[in-house]
C-alpha positions in Angstrom: 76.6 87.9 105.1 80.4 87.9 104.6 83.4 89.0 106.4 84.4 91.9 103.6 82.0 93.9 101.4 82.1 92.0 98.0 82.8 95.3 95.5 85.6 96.4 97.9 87.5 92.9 98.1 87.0 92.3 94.0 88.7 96.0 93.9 91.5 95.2 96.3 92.0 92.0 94.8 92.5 93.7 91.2 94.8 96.0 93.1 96.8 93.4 94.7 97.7 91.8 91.3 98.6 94.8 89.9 101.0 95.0 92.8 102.3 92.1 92.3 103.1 92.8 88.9 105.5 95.3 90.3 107.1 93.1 92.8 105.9 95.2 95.5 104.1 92.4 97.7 107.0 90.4 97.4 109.5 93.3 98.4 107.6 93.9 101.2 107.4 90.8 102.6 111.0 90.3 102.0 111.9 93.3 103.7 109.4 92.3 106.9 110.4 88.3 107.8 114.0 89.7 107.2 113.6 92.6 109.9 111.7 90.9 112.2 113.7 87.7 112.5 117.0 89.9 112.5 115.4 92.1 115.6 114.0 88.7 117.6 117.2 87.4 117.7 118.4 90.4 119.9 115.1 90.9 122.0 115.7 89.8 125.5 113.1 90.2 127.7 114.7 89.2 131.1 118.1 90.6 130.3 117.6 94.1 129.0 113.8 94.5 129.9 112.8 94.3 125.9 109.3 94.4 125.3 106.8 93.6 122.6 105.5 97.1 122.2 109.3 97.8 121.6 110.1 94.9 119.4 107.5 95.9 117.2 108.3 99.6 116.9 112.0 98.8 116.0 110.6 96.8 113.2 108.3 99.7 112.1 111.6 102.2 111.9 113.7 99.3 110.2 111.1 98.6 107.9 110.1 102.3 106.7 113.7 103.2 106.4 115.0 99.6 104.3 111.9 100.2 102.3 112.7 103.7 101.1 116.0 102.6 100.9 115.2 100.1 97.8 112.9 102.4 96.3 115.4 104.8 96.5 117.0 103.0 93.2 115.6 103.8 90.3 116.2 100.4 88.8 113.6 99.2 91.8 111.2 102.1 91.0 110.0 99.9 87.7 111.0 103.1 85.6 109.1 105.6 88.1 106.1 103.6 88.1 106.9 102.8 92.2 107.0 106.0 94.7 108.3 105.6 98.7 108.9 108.4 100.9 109.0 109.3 104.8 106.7 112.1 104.9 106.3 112.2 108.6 109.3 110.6 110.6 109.3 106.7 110.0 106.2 106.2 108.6 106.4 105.4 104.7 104.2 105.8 102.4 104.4 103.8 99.3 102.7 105.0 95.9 102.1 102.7 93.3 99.3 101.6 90.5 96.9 105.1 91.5 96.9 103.7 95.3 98.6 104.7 98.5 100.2 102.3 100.8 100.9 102.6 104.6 102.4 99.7 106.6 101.2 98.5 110.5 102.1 95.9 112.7 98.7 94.0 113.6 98.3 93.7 117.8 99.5 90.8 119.8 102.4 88.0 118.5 100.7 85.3 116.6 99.8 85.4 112.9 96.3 85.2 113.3 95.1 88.9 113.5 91.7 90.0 116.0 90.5 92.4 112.6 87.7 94.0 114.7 90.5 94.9 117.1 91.7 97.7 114.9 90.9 101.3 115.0 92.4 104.0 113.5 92.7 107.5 115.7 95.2 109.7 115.2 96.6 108.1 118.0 97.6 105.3 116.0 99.2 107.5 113.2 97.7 110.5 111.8 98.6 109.0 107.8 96.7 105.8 108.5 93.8 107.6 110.4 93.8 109.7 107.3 93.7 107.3 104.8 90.9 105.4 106.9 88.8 108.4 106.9 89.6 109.2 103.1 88.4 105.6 102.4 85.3 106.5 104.2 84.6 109.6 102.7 84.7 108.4 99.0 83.1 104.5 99.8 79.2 104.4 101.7 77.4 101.7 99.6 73.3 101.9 100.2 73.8 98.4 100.9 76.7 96.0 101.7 76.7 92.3 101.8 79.7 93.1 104.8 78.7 91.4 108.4 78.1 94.1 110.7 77.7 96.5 107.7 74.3 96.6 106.0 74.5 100.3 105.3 77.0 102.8 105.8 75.1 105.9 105.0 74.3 108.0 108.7 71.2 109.9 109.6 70.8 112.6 106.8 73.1 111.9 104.4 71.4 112.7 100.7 73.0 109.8 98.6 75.2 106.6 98.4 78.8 106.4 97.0 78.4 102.7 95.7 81.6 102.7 94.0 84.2 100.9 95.3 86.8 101.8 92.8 87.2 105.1 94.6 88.9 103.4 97.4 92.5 104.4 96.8 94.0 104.1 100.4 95.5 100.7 101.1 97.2 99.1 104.2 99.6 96.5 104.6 99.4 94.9 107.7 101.5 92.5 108.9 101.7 90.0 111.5 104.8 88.5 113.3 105.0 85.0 115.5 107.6 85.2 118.0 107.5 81.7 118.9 108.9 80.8 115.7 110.0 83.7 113.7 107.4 83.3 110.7 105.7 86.5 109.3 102.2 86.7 107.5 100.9 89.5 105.5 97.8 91.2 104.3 96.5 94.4 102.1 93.3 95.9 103.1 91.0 99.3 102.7 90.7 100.7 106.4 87.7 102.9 107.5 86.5 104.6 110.1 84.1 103.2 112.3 82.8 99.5 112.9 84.2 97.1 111.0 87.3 98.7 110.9 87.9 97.5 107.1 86.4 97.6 104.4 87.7 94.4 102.8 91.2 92.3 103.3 93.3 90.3 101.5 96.1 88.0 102.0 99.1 88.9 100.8 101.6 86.0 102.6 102.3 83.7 105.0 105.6 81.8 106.3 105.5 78.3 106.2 107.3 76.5 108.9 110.9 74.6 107.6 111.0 71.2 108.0 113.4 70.5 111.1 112.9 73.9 111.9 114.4 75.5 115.0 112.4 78.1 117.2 113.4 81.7 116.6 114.6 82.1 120.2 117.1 79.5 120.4 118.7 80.1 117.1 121.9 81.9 117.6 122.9 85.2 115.9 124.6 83.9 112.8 128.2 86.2 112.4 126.8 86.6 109.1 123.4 88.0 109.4 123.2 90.7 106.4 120.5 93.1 106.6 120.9 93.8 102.7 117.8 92.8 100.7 119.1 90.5 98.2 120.4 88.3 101.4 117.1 87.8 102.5 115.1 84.2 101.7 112.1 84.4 99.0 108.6 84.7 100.6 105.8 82.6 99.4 103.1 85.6 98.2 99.6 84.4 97.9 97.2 85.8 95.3 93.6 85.3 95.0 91.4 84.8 91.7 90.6 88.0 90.5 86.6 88.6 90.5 84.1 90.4 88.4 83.2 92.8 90.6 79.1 93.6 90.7 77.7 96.3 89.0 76.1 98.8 91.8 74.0 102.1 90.8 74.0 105.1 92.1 71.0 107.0 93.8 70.5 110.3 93.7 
């Protein structure tokens, strides 16, 4: 068995280049090392009684507005081809290549994400509990080669949905250390229920400067610039693209 359902991951793969051929991985992660490093500089625990929970809801605000920000210039929209708005307060949503993207922090401080430790009630945000339960409604394989998922059709239901191409709901999740400052990045297709995702890619991941300092004793610099063309390149990793496997329906 595998950790992601095969069709799903060769679909969010294909999705991810096509991404990429926008820039939009790349903005993104950008946009997240540069917010996050900005906001750990100022988080002081002892002082002001900062929190993590906190830290990483300033991030999400800071992130959702400089992201609809950029895409607010046309010249950044790829001629139209690249959507972002704020439907509900905060939380963008990002249209691009037929697919919908939300942003989330992933739990806890390190950059090694617990994936079976996500859920998605409306208590997490109604858009991503939405988009986990569209990607449910439109994805139930007979069969799936996913650990923990060798059939997601319940009691009753009349037929499979084998096609994974129908997933259209994507999440970029990202993952913050606060030790050092470094950011990592994936996309994935959330669904209801256990796993929690359908499939996950990786989308980034900060690699450590040699002779680096730790993010909490580097000082405020007097020039810290939250513009996005000040912000360092990110190193964006893509995987190979793979045939996906044909599947047939049943009626």
């Amino acid at each position: 068995m595998a950790e992601w359902d095969s069709g799903a991951l060769a679909h969010l793969e294909d999705i991810t280049g096509r991404l990429a051929g926008l820039e939009v991985p790349s903005v993104m992660a950008k946009l997240v090392g540069g917010v996050f490093r900005r906001n750990l500089q100022r988080h002081e625990p002892t002082e002001n009684g900062d929190t993590a929970q906190g830290l990483a809801w300033l991030c999400a605000i800071n992130i959702s507005q400089l992201a609809h920000r950029h895409y607010a210039d046309p010249a950044a929209t790829r001629s139209g081809q690249i959507r972002a708005a704020l439907p509900d307060t905060n939380a963008l949503v990002v249209r691009a290549c037929g697919v919908t993207l939300r942003v989330r922090k992933a739990p806890g401080d390190t950059l090694n994400p617990a994936w079976s430790k996500f859920t998605w009630h409306e208590a997490d945000g109604v858009g991503r509990h939405l988009a986990a339960a569209a990607n449910t409604a439109v994805y139930r394989p007979a069969e799936s080669d996913q650990d923990g998922r060798s059939t997601t059709l319940d009691t009753g239901e009349l037929w499979s949905l084998d096609e994974p191409t129908a997933l259209l709901q994507v999440m970029l999740t990202w993952a913050g250390d606060m030790d050092t400052g470094l950011t990592a990045g994936w996309l994935g297709f959330p669904c209801t229920g256990a796993p929690s995702w359908f499939a996950v890619t990786q989308l980034w991941r900060d690699e450590p400067a040699v002779g680096a300092v730790p993010a909490d004793a580097s000082p405020i610099s007097d020039d810290s610039s939250d513009n996005f063309a000040d912000q360092p390149e990110p190193r964006i990793q893509l995987g190979l693209r793979r045939e996906q496997p044909g599947r047939s329906g049943q009626a």
